[in-house]
N, C-alpha and C positions, 0 to 999 in steps of 0.2 A: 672467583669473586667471594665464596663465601668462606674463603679460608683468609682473605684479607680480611673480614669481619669479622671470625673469630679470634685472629692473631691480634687485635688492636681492641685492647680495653677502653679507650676513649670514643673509638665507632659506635661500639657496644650501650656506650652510658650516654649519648649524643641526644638532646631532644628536638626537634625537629618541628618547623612553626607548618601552619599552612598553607604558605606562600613555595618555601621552600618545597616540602610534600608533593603539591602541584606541578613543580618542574622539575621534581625527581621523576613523579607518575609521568610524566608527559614527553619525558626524555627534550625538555626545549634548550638547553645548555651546548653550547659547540662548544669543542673544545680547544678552540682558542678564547675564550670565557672562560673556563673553569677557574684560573686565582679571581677575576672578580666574583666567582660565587662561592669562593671560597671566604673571601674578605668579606663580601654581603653579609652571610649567613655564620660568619666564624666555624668555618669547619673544618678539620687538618687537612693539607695536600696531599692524601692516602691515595695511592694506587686502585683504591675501592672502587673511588669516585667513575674514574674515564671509564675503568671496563664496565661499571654497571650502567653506564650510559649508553657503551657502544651495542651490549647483549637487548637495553630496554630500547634504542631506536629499532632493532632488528625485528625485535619480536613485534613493534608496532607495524614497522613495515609490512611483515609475513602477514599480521592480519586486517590490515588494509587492501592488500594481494586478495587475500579471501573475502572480505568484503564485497571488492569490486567484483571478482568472481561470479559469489553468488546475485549482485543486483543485474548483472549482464543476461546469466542462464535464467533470473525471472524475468526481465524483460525481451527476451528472446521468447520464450513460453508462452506469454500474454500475446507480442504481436504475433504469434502462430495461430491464435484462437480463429473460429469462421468470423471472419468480417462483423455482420451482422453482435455478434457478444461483446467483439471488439470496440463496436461503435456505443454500444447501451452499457459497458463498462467505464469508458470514456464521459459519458452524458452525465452520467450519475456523477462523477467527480464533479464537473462545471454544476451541476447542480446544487451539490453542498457548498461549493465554494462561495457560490450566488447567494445563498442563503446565512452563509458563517460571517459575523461581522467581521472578523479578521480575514475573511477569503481565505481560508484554509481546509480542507478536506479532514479532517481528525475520524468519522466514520469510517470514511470511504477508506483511508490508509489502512484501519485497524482488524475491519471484516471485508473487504472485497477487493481491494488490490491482492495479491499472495506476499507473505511476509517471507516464505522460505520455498527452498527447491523443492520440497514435499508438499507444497498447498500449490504448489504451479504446476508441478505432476499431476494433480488431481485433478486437477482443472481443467485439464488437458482430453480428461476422460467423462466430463461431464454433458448429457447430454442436451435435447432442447428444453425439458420438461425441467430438468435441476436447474440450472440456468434462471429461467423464468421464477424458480420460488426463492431462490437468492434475491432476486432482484426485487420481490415483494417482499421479501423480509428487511431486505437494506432500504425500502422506501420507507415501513414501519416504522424504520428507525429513527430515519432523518425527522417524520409527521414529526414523532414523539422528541426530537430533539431541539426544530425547529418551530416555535411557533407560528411564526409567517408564512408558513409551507404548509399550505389549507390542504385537509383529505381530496379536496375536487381534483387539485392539482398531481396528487402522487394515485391517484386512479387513474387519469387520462395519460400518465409518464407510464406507468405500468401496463396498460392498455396499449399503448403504440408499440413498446416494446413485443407485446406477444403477439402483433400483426407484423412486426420488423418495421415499423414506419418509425426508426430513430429519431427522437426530435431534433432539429438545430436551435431554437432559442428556449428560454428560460424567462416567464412560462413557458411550457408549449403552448403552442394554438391550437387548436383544435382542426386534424387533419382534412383536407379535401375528403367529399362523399365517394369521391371515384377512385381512391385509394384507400381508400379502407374498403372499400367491394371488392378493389384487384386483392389487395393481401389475405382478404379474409377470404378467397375461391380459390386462390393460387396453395392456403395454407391447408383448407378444406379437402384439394385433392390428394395430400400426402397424408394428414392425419385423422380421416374420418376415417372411426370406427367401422364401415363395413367395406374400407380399403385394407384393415390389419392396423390402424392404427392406434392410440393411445385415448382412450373415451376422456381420461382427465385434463390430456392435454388439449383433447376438442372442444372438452365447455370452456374450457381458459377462452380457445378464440373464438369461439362464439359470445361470451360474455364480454371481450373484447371490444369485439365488433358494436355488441348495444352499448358498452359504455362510450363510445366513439362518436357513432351517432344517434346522441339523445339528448334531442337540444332542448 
């Protein structure tokens, strides 16, 4: 290809509009069109043209190939996660959405879905306690992004979350008194402190638990 380009002094001196440019970049010409894009654009019937089309659909191909690749291995990754991260991952999305006047996620996409196979790896290793400050920091976010999304609202989304009572609507309601007892005695016996467990991750759900029920 590029010795058709050099060999041909008129290639060389060619200017080139931005319509053209466009379906050069984009490899859109088949090549049973190339004389009408030839006569379109006045540009000579060079040998250039077909093989540089057939090398740019390939290489678009190839990473489109990889593309799909990697969005498959992150969302194979994701639904691996426990249930329970999967479901408060999820929430948080319909949450922005509900709140985005276009219904669109622009947070959620940019810090909490994984954008590559090395943030899904990670992800993968993250435990309850990281989890949980992800999920307070991407509440912060939305507060400070959305102002119809009152602090009351992304306390009591973050509070369910660290009892595992995922909400399903948008607000949430505010949970039954009897499940927020089961999650917060069910969570008590694994991570209280004079079981081995994590004292930071104990006041989470004990502060949980009060922001739950405090009417």
């Amino acid at each position: 290809m590029l010795g058709h380009l050099h060999a041909s002094k008129r290639l060389q001196q060619l200017r080139i509009g931005r319509r053209c440019y466009t379906l050069l970049h984009h490899a859109r010409i088949a090549p049973r069109n190339l004389h009408h894009f030839y006569r379109t654009y006045r540009l000579p019937a060079d040998p250039f043209f077909p093989l540089f089309f057939s090398i740019k659909r390939d290489y678009l191909a190839e990473r489109e190939r990889i593309r799909e690749e990697r969005r498959r291995y992150i969302q194979g990754a994701v639904r691996s996660l426990p249930p329970p991260t999967l479901a408060s991952i999820r929430y948080l999305g319909y949450l922005e959405r509900h709140y985005n006047a276009a219904g669109l996620s622009p947070l959620w996409q940019q810090h909490l879905f994984p954008g590559s196979k090395k943030q899904a790896d990670a992800y993968s290793r993250y435990d309850r306690s990281a989890w949980l400050d992800i999920f307070e920091q991407h509440l912060l976010r939305l507060e400070q992004r959305y102002r119809d999304l009152a602090p009351l609202i992304t306390r009591r989304v973050h509070a369910c979350l660290v009892l595992g009572l995922v909400p399903t609507q948008i607000p949430p309601p505010r949970p039954a008194k009897d499940d927020v007892a089961r999650g917060y005695r069910a969570l008590s016996l694994v991570h209280h402190p004079d079981r081995g467990g994590d004292p930071g991750l104990f006041i989470q759900i004990k502060r949980a638990r009060d922001v739950l029920l405090d009417s």
